[in-house]
N, C-alpha and C positions, 0 to 999 in steps of 0.2 A: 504493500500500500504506500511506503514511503517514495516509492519513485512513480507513483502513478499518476500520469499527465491528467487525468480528471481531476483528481483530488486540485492540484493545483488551479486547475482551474478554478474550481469550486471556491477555494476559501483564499488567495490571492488576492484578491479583489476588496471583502469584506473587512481584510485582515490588513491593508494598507491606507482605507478608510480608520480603522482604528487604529491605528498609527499616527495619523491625521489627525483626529478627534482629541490624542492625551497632546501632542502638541500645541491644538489651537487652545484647549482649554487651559494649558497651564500660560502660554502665552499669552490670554487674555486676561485671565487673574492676573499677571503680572502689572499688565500695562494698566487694567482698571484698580489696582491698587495703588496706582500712581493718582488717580481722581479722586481728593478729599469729601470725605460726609461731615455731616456734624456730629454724628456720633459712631458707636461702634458698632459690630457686628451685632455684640451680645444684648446691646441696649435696646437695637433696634429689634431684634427678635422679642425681649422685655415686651415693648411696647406693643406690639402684634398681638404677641398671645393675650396679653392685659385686653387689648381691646375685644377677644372674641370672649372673654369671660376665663380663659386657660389660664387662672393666675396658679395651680398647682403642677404644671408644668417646668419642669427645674431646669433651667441652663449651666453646663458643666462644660470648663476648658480639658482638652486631651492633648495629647504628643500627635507631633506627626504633621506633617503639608497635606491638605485639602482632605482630611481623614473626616471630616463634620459629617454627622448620622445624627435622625431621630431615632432614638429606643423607645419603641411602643412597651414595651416591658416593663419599664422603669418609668416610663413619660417624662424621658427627660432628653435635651438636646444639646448635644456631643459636638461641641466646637473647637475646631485648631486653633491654636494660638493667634496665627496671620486673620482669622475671621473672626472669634470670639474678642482681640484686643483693639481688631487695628480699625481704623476711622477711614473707609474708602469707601467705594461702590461696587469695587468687587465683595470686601465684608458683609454691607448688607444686604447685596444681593444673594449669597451664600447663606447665609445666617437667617434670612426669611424665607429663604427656599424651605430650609429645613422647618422651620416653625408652621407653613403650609405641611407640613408633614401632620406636623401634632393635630393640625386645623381637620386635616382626612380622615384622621385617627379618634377624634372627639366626634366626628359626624360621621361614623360610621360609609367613609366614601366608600362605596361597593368594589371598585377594581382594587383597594386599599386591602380589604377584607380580604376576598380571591386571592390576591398574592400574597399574603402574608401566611394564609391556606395552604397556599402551593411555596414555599419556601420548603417545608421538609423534602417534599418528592420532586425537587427540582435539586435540591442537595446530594439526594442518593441519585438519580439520574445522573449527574452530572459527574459522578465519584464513579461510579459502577455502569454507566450506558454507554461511557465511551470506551470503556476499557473492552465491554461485552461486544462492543462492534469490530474496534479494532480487533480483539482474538477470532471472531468469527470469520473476520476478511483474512486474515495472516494464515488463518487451518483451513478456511472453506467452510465453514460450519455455519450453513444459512439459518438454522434457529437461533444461533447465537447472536447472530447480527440481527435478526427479528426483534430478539429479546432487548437489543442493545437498542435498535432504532425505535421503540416502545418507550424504552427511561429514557433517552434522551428525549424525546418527545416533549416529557415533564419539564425540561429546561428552556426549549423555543416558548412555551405555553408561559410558563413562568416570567420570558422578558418580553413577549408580548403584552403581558396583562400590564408588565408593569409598565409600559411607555404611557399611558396615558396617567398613571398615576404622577411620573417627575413631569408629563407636562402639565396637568394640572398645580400642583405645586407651586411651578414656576408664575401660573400664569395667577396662583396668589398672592403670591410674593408682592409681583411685580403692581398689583393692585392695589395692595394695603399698604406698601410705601407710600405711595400718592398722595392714598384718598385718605392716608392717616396723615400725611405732610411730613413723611421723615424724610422724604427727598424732591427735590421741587419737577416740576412735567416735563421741564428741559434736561432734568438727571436721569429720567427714566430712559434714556436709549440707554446708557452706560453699562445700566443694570441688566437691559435685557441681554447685550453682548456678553456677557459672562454667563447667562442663565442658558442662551439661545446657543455658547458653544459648549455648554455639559449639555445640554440635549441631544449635542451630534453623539457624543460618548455613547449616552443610551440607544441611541438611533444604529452606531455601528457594531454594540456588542449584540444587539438583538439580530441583526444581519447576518452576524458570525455566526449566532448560533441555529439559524435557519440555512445558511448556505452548508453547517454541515451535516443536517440533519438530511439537508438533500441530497447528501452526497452519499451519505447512508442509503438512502432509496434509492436512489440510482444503481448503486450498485449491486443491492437486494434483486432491484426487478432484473437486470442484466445478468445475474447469476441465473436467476429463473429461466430466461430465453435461454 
């Protein structure tokens, strides 16, 4: 399988996009953290949840470059240093991304729900669907790669479901700065360039993981013929 001109075809493409994708977004964050806010990541995030009624929502600094997560677990939001301290518009555009998280989470957003569902079988698929496909392609063992193209399955489904969730997010974010005034209508493009190039990220890992799920079929049904 490793030298086979299909495969490359298949995931070449998807896998230079995501390439693409951790470049522009780190590039962006860079350059929009050069554009001063009035406040910080974490203040602005403050201010968001405050205003939906989320005041038991905890804000916590972590280690790490652009590592920021909601924990529905915990209900609390995980911000890096560069986002949780720093005053730009990459911060709070990051930092109210995240707090639309909590926003999904407290309103039971339905694609919010479904993924969070499908995290475990999107974990095992992902651990054990590719390994079962690639043994099945390397011995010939078409149930195996059945089995394998099945759990992996669980993983396309899984970053499907979740694209509308970070777009939705995003397009909270980018509305409760506003219409809360933590950044004025002419700041709002600043922000969306940072939100709008983490979307490509989601947009090219869910590619990736569709182009190799096709790649799996394809060569299911050609074994078949």
């Amino acid at each position: 399988m490793f030298f086979d001109p299909w495969y490359f075809l298949f995931i070449i493409p998807p896998l230079l996009l995501g390439l693409f994708a951790q470049y522009r977004v780190k590039s962006t964050f860079a350059a929009m953290s050069q554009v001063p806010a009035r406040m910080s990541g974490a203040q602005a995030a403050r201010r968001m949840l405050d205003s939906g009624g989320l005041h038991s929502v905890g804000i916590e600094q972590v280690p790490g470059h652009l590592s920021d997560h909601y924990d529905p677990r915990s209900k609390v939001l995980r911000l890096s240093p560069d986002v949780y301290n720093g005053r730009s518009m990459a911060a709070l555009g990051v930092a109210c991304h995240e707090a639309g998280h909590a926003f999904q989470d407290a309103k039971q957003y339905a694609p919010l729900v479904i993924r969070n569902l499908a995290v475990p079988a999107a974990n095992f698929g992902g651990g054990f669907g590719g390994t079962m496909a690639l043994l099945g392609l390397m011995f010939h063992l078409k149930p195996l790669l059945l089995i394998g193209i099945i759990l992996f399955a669980c993983v396309v489904f899984f970053q499907v479901v979740n694209l509308p969730v970070e777009f939705d997010a995003s397009a909270r974010a980018r509305r409760q700065l506003t219409e809360l005034g933590l950044i004025a209508d002419r700041e709002e493009q600043y922000v969306a360039k940072v939100l709008n190039a983490a979307a490509l990220t989601y947009v090219a890992g869910t590619l990736q993981a569709i182009m190799t799920l096709a790649y799996y079929v394809f060569r299911y049904m050609g074994d078949r013929r």
